[in-house]
C-alpha positions in Angstrom: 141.6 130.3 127.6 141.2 128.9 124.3 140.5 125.5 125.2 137.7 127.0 127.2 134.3 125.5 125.6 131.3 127.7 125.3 128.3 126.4 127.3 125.0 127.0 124.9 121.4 126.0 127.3 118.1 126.5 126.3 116.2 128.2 129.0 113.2 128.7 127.3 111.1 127.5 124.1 113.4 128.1 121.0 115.5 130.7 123.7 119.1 129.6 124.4 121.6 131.5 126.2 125.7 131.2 125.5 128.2 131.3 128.2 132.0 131.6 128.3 133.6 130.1 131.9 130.8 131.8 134.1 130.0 134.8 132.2 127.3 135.6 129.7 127.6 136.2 126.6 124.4 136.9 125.0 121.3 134.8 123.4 119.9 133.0 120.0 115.9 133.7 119.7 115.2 130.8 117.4 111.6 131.7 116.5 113.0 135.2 115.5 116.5 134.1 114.2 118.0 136.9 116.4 121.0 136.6 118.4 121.1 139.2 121.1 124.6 139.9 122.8 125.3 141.8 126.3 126.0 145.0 127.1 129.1 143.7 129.1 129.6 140.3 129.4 131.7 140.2 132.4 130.1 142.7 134.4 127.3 141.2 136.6 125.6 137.8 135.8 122.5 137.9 134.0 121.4 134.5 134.5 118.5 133.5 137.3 119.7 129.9 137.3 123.6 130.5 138.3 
């Protein structure tokens, strides 16, 4: 897995979401400077777009 490459997509203004394979991993609030991880990242998918 660790040539695996990590799939970063804004979804929204300054919003961008981080993926590993299909799973996701949590997001980056640019206007805030946040990053926001998931509960559990390879439970179900969080994503209305996959």
């Amino acid at each position: 897995m660790a040539a695996e490459m990590l799939d970063i997509e804004e979804v929204g203004d300054a919003f961008w979401l981080v993926r590993f394979m299909h799973y996701d991993l949590g997001s980056i609030d640019l206007e805030q400077k946040t990053p926001q991880t998931t509960d559990n990242p390879f439970g179900a998918r969080s994503s209305p777009m996959s």
